[in-house]
C-alpha positions, 0 to 999 in steps of 0.5 A: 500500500503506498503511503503520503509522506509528508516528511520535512513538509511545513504546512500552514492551514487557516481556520485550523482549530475548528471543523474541516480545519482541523482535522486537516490539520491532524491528517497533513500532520500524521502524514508527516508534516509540520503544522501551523494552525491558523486561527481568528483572535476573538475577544473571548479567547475560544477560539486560541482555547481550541488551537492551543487544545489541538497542538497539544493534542498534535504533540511535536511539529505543530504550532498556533498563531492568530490572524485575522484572515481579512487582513493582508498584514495579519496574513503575511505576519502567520505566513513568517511566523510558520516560516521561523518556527519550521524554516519554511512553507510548502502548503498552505491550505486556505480554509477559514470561512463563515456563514450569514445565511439569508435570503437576499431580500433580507441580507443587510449589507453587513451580511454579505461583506462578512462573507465574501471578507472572509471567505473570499478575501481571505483567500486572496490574502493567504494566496497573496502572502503566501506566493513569494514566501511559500517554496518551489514546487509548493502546494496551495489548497483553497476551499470552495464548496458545492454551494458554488455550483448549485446556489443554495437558497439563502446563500447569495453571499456564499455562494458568490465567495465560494464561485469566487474562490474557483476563479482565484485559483484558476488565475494564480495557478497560473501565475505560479505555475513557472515555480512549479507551484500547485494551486487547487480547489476543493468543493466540499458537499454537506459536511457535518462539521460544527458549521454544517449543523447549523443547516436547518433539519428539514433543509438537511432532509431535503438535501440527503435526498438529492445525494446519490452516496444518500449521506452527508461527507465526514471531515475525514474524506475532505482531508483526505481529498486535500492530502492528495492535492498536497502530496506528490501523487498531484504534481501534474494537477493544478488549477482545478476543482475536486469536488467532493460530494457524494455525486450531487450536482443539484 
């Protein structure tokens, strides 16, 4: 059975502490990997609480730093702080994302600014800071998701960021491509993280009737899916979505 080996491999992922983040984290780690867990400073502490909590449980080769996402300057500041601590980045793995859902007639603007701040502005921020301090032949991971591809209702702000994210990764693949640098999406279905909980039980039910596997994805099959994009095996992918969502299309 061939094994990932992620040995001498430094990675960074945002929104590490929680959710899909975190068990990349934990998976990137078992296959070998340094790794920084980004995550966002909030005024109550739970959320450094959660990160300090999975790099103990990580052990050795791991690390927690704060930033906000939305701010390039706090972004560049995560990046270095990896790059002292483990001498180098090799992938970085865009995941920190929120959720205001609405339906449109009722989404202030505040609403729909969260979003795509984070979730897509965040991604153009990790990319940025990452793509003269990351190293040749690194990997750039960003989350997208199927709500890009079917528009849920009441997601009009994050289906726009998460469509955004595809575009993003097509052209700074691109871009990084003469350094040999991978840049890859991946587009979750449901999965039952904290975050997918909040999903309404009866719009849960409609949804498990649209998905041929009929179950919702685990953490796992997502990082697993990542840990692919990262490792050797996907030297020659580059610029794409791997959708990862049991056969739903909508």
């Amino acid at each position: 059975m061939f094994t990932i080996d992620l040995g001498g491999k430094t990675a960074l992922i945002t929104g590490g502490s929680q959710g899909l983040g975190l068990v990349t984290a934990q998976t990137l780690h078992q296959a070998g990997a340094n790794v920084a867990i980004g995550f966002f400073p909030d005024e109550a502490g739970e959320n450094s609480a959660r990160a300090e909590r999975a790099v103990a449980s990580l052990g050795d080769r791991a690390m927690a730093i704060a930033a906000d996402v939305r701010d390039l300057a706090a972004v560049e500041r995560m990046v270095d702080g990896a790059i002292d601590r483990f001498g180098g980045l090799d992938i970085l793995v865009n995941n920190a994302g929120i959720l205001r859902d609405k339906t449109i007639r009722k989404m202030a603007a505040d609403d729909w600014q969260a979003v795509i701040d984070t979730n897509l502005t965040g991604v153009f921020n990790g990319c940025r800071a990452a793509c003269d301090r990351i190293g040749d032949g690194g990997r750039i991971v960003n989350i997208s998701s199927i709500s890009a591809a079917v528009g849920f209702f009441g997601q009009a702000n994050y289906a726009a960021a998460k469509a955004g994210v595809v575009g993003l990764t097509k052209v700074v693949s691109r871009e990084l491509a003469k350094r040999a640098i991978t840049v890859n999406a991946v587009a979750p279905g449901v999965v039952l993280t904290d975050m997918g909980r909040t999903i309404p039980a009866e719009s849960l039910d409609a949804m498990l009737e649209e998905i041929p596997l009929h179950r919702f994805g685990e953490p796992r099959e997502i990082a697993e899916a990542i840990l692919f994009l990262v490792s050797p095996m996907a030297s020659y992918v580059t610029g794409q979505t791997l959708h990862v969502n049991g056969g739903w299309w909508g």
